[in-house]
C-alpha positions as CSV (number, residue, x, y, z in Angstrom):
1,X,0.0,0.0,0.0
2,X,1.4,2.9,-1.2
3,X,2.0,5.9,1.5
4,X,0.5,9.3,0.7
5,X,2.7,11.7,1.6
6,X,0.7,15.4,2.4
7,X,3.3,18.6,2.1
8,X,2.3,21.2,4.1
9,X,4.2,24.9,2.9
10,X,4.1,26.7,6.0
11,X,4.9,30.2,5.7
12,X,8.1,31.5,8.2
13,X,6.9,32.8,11.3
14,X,8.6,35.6,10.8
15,X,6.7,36.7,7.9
16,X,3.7,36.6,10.0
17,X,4.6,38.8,12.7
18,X,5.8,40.8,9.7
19,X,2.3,41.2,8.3
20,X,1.0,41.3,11.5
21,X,3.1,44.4,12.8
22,X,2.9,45.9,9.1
23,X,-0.7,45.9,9.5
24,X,-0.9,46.8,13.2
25,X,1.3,50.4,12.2
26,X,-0.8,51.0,8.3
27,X,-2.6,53.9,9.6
28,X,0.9,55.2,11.2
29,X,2.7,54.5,8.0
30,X,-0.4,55.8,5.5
31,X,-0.6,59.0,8.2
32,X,3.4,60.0,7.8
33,X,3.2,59.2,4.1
34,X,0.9,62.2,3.9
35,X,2.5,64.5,6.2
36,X,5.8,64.4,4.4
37,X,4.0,64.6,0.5
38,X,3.0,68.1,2.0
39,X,6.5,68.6,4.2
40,X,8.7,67.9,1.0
41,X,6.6,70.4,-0.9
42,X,7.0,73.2,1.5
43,X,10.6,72.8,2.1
44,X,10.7,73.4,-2.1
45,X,7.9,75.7,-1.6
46,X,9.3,78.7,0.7
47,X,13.0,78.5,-0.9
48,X,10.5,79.9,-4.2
49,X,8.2,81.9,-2.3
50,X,11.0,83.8,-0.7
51,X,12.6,84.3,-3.9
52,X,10.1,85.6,-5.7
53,X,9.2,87.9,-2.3
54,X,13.2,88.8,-3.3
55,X,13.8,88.1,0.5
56,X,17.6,88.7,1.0
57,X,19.1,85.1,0.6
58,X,20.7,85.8,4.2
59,X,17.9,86.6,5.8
60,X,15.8,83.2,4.1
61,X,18.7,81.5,5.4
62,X,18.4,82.9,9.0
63,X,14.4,82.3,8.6
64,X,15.0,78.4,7.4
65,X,17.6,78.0,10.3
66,X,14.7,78.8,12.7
67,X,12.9,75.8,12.0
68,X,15.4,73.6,13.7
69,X,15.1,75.4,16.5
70,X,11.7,75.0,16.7
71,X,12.7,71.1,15.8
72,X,14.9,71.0,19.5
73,X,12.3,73.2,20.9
74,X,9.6,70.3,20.4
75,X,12.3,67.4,20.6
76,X,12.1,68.7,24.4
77,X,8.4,69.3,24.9
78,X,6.9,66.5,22.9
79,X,8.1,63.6,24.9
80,X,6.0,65.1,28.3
81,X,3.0,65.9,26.4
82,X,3.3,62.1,25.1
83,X,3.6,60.7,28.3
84,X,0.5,63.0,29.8
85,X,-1.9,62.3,27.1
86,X,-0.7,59.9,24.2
87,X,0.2,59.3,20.8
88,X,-2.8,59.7,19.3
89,X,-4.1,63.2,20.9
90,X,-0.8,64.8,20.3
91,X,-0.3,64.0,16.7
92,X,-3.7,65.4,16.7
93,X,-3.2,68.1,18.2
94,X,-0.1,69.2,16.1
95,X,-1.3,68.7,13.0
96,X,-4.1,70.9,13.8
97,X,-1.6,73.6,14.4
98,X,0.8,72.5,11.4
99,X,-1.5,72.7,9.1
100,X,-3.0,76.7,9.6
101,X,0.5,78.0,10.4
102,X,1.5,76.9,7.1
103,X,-0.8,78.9,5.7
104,X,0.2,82.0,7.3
105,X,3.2,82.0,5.2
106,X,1.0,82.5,2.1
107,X,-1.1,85.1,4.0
108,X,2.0,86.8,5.6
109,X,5.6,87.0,3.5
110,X,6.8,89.3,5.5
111,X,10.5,88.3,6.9
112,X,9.5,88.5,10.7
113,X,6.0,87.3,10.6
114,X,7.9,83.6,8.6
115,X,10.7,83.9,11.3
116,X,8.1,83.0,13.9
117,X,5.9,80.9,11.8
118,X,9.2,78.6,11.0
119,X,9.4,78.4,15.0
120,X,6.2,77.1,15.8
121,X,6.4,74.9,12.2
122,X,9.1,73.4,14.3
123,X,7.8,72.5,17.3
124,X,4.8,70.8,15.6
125,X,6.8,68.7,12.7
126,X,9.2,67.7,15.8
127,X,6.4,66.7,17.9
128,X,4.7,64.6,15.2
129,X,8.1,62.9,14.2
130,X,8.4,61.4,17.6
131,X,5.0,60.1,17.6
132,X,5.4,58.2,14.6
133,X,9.2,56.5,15.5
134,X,8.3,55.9,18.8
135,X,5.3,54.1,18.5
136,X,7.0,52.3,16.1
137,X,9.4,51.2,17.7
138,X,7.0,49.9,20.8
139,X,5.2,48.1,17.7
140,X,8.1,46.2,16.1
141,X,9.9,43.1,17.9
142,X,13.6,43.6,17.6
143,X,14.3,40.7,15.3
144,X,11.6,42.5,12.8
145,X,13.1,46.0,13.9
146,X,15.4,46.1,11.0
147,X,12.4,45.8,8.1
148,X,9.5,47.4,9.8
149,X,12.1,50.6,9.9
150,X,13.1,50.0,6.3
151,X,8.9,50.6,5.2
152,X,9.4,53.8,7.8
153,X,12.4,54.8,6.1
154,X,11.1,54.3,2.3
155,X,7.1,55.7,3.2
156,X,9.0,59.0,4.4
157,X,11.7,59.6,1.6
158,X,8.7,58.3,-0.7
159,X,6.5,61.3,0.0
160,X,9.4,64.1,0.2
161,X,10.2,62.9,-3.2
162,X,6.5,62.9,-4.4
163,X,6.3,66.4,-2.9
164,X,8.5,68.1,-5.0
165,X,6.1,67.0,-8.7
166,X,3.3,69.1,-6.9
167,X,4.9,72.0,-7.4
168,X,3.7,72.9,-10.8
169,X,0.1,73.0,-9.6
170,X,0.1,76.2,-8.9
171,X,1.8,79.5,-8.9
172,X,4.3,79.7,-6.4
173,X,2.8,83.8,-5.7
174,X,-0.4,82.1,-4.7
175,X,-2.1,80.6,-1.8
176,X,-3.0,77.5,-4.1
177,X,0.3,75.1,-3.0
178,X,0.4,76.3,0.8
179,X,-3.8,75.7,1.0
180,X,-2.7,71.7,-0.4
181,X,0.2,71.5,1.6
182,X,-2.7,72.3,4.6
183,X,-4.7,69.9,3.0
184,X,-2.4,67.6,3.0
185,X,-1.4,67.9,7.0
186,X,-4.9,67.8,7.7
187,X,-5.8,64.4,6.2
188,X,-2.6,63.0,7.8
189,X,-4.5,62.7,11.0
190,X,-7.5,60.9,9.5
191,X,-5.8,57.3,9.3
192,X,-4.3,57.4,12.7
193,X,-7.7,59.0,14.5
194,X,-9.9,56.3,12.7
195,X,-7.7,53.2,13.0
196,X,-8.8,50.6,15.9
197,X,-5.2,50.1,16.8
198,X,-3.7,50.6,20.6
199,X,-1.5,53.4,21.1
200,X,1.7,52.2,23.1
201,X,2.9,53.7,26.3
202,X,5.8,55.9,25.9
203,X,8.5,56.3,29.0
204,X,10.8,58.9,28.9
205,X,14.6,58.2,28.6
206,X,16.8,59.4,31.3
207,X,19.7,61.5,30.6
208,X,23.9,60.3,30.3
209,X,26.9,61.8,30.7
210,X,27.7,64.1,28.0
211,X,31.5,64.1,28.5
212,X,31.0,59.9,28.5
213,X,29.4,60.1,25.7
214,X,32.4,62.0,23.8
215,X,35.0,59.7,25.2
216,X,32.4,56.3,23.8
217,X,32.2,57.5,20.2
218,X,33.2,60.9,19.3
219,X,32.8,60.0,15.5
220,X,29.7,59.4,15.7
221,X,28.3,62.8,17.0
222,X,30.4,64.4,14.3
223,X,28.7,62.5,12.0
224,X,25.4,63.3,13.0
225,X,26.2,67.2,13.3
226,X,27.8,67.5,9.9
227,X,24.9,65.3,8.3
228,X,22.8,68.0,10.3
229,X,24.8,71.1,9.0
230,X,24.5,70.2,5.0
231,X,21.3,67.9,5.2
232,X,19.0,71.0,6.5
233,X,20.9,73.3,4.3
234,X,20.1,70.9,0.9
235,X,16.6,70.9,2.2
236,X,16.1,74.3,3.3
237,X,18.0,76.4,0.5
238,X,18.8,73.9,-2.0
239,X,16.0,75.1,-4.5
240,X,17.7,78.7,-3.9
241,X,20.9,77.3,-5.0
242,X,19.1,76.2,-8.6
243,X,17.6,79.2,-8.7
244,X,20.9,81.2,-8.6
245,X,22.5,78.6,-11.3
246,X,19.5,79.6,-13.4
247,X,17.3,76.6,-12.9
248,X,13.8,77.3,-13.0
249,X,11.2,76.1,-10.7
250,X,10.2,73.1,-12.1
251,X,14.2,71.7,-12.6
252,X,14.8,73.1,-8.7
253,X,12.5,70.8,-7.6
254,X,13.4,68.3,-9.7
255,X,17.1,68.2,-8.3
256,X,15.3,68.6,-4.9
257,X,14.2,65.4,-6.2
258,X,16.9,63.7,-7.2
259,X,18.4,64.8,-3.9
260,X,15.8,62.8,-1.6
261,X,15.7,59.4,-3.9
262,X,19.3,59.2,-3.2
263,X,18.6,59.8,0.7
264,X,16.4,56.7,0.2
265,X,18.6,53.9,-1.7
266,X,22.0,54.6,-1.6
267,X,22.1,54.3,2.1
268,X,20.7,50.6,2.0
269,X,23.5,49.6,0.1
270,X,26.3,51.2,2.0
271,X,24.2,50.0,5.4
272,X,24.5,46.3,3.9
273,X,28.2,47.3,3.5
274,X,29.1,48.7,6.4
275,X,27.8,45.5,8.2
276,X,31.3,43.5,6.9
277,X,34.3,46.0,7.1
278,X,35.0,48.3,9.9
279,X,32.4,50.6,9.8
280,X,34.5,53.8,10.5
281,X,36.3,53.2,7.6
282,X,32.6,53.4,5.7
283,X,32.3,57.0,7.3
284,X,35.8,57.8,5.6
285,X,35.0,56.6,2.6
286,X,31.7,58.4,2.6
287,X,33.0,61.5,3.8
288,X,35.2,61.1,0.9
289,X,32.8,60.9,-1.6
290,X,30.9,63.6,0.1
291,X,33.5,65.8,-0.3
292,X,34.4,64.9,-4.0
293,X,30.8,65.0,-5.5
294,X,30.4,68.6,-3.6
295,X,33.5,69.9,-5.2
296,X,32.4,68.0,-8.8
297,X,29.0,69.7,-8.6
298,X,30.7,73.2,-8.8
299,X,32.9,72.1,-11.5
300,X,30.9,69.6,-13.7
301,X,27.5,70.2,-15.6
302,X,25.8,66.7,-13.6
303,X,23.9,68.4,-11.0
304,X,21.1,66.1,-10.9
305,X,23.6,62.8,-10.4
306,X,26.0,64.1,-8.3
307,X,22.9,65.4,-6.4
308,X,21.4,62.0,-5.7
309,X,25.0,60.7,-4.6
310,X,25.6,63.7,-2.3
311,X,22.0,62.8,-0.4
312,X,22.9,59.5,-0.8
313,X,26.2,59.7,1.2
314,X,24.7,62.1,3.6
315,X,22.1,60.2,4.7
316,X,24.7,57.4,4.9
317,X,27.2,58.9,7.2
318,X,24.3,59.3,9.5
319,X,22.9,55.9,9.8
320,X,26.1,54.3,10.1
321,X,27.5,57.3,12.6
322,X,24.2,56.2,14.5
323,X,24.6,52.2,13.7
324,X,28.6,53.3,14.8
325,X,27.7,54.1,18.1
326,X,25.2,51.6,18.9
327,X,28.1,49.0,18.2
328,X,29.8,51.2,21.5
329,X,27.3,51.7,23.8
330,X,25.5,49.1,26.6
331,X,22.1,48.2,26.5
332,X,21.0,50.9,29.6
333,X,22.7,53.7,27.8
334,X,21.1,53.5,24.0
335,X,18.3,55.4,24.8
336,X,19.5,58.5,26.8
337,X,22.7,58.6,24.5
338,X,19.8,59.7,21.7
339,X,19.0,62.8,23.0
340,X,22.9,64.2,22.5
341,X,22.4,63.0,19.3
342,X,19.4,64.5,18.8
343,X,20.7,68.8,20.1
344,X,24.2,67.7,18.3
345,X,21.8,67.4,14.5
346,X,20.2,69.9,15.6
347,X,22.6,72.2,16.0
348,X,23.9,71.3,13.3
349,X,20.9,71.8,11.5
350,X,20.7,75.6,12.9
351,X,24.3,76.2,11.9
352,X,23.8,74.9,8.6
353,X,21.3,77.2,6.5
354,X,22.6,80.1,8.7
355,X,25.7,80.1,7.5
356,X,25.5,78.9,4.1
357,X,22.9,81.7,3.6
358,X,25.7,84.5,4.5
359,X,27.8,83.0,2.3
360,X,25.5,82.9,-0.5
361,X,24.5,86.2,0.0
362,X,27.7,87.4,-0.4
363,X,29.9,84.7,-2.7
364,X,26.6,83.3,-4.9
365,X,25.6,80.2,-5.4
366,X,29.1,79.0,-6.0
367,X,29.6,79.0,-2.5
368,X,26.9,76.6,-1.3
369,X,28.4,73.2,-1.9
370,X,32.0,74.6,-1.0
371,X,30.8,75.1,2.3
372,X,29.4,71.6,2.5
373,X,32.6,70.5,0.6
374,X,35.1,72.1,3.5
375,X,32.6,70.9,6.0
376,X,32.5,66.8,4.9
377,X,36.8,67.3,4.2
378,X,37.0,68.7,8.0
379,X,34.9,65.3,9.1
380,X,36.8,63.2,6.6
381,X,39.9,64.5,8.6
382,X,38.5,63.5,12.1
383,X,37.6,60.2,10.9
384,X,41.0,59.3,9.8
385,X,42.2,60.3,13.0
386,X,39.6,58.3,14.8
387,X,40.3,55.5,13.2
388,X,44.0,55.8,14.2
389,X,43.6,56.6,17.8
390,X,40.1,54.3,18.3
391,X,40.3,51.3,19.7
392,X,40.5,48.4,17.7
393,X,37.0,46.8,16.2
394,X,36.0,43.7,15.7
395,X,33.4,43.5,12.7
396,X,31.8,40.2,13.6
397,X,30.5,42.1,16.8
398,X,28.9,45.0,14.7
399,X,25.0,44.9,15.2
400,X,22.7,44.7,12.3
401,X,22.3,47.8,10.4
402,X,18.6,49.9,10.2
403,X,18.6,52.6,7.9
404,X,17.5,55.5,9.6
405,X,16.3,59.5,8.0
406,X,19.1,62.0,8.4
407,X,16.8,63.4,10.6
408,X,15.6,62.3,13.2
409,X,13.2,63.3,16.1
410,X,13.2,60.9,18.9
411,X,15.7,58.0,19.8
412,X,17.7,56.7,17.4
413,X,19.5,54.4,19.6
414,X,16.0,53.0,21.1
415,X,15.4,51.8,17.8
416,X,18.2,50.4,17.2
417,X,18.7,48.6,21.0
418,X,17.8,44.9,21.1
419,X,14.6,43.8,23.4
């Protein structure tokens, strides 16, 4: 008698609790996806708004660097007002105020009225960032970490570069793009308000030693301030820089464009790198090419591929820089280490359009990727030394790499830790 043999395909449990955790943070994921369509077409938006308002570039640049100070404002406040009332009510509540203030820039393009209005823009995008990555990282499991991160990562680079074909729509002298980008906030909420998902608890980290932190991995908070100093500039002023090479709208925003797709792939490959070789000789490497694709941009005609490299590497050095330091640190100390992370980018961030904006004020447009070009040689240069004076590191103790936004609100190093 013959034996009938059944074959039973079972699918890998950890596909499950993939689509199970994919489907538990949709709403989160559809809600962000919105929010940064209409966040990648402001930051294109007011660089052409202020233009045509014939702002002083200096003083755009000063108004832009307010907006990370809002960001650290919020990076502060956000966490308590999580903790009183939850996820959902305070994503709630700053989209409702994200979405009027951006319309007061339409209504308002006056220099001071912006310079406040960038503030409070801020505090609410801030706030509404550490919603999102820290309910996601309550949601995922740590062996599931890694991809659920990777959809986070791809849903916010995916609208930013979405945002930038929306700005043909309209005129950039009218209200029509600042009432969508309002729009836009507004329905973010929807998703998140209706979903019948639990909102996670959220406990505050505590704080460590700055000074330990500097002696633990030094290279690593240069990396996230000097991703912070040309990142926000790229973002902030990067369609002023087209302008002043002669671009019009439409090509500024498609560099923008071309900017933000390489903030989304390259650093997945050089991740997946970084995980087999030494990782601070990655950051060397990348600061390398940093460098060498800021000084080709002002030399060659390829804007729009040396573009996608430069966001490429940028976002690069920070993930790693972040991944870097994880690789240092204990298990109790991931979480508070984050918040130096956090003021270092955003200081950074400050610096950045601040001072680039000067200097294309008064040396043109020329002068915006030499900035970032001496900045990335200057961290190129402290690399080389770290990796000279570091301790010795052993590769097959590096943890897994998550790709992470150059950017980013809440705790980097929670999401990285292992449960």
């Amino acid at each position: 008698m013959k034996k009938i043999v059944f074959r039973v395909i079972l699918i890998p449990m950890s596909y499950k609790e993939l689509r199970i955790s994919l489907l538990m943070v949709f709403p989160l994921l559809a809600g962000l996806f919105l929010l940064m369509v209409g966040n990648g077409l402001q930051g294109t938006l007011l660089g052409l708004r202020a233009d045509a308002a014939e702002f002083p570039v200096a003083v755009t640049g000063t108004i832009m660097s307010l907006h990370y100070v809002g960001f650290l404002i919020g990076c502060l406040l956000a966490p308590r007002l999580i903790a009183a009332v939850g996820h959902i009510r305070v994503f709630a509540a700053l989209a409702c105020i994200a979405a009027p203030v951006i319309l007061l820039h339409g209504f308002f393009v006056v220099p001071w009225v912006w310079a406040i209005v960038r503030i409070i823009s801020g505090i609410s995008f801030a706030g509404l960032f550490i919603v999102v990555e820290s309910w996601l990282n309550s949601t995922a499991v740590n062996h599931l970490r890694g991809r659920i991160y990777g959809f986070y990562f791809l849903c916010l680079h995916g609208g930013l570069f979405i945002g930038q074909f929306l700005i043909g729509l309209a005129p950039v002298e009218s209200m029509g793009l600042f009432i969508l980008i309002s729009t836009l906030i507004s329905f973010s909420v929807v998703p998140l308000t209706l979903a019948d998902r639990p909102a996670p608890g959220y406990q505050q980290p505590a704080a460590l030693s700055f000074r330990k932190l500097i002696k633990t991995s030094p290279l690593s908070l240069m990396s996230v301030f000097t991703t912070g100093f040309c990142a926000s500039s790229m973002f902030t002023l990067g369609t002023l820089y087209a302008l002043g090479i002669g671009f019009t709208p439409s090509q500024a925003a498609m560099l923008m464009a071309c900017y933000i797709l390489g903030c989304a792939t390259i650093p997945l490959a050089t991740g997946w790198l970084s995980d087999k070789i030494d990782r601070r000789k990655m950051l060397i490497v990348l600061g390398l090419t940093a460098t060498a694709v800021a000084i080709a941009i002002n030399v060659t005609g390829w804007v729009y591929p040396l573009a996608f490299i430069f966001g490429g590497t940028l976002s690069s050095i920070y993930s790693i820089g972040v991944s870097y330091m994880n690789d240092q640190l204990k298990p109790d100390e991931m979480v508070s280490a984050s918040t130096a992370l956090i003021l270092l980018n955003g200081a950074g961030s400050v610096a950045g359009p601040f001072i680039i904006g000067l200097f294309l004020q008064w040396y043109g447009p020329q002068s915006f990727f030499t900035i970032c070009a001496i900045c990335t040689s200057l961290y190129v240069l402290f690399s080389l030394y770290r990796a000279w004076a570091g301790s010795p590191v052993i590769v097959d103790e590096q943890k897994p790499f998550v790709p992470l936004p150059a950017r980013s609100a809440t705790t980097p190093l929670d999401i990285l830790q292992e449960d």
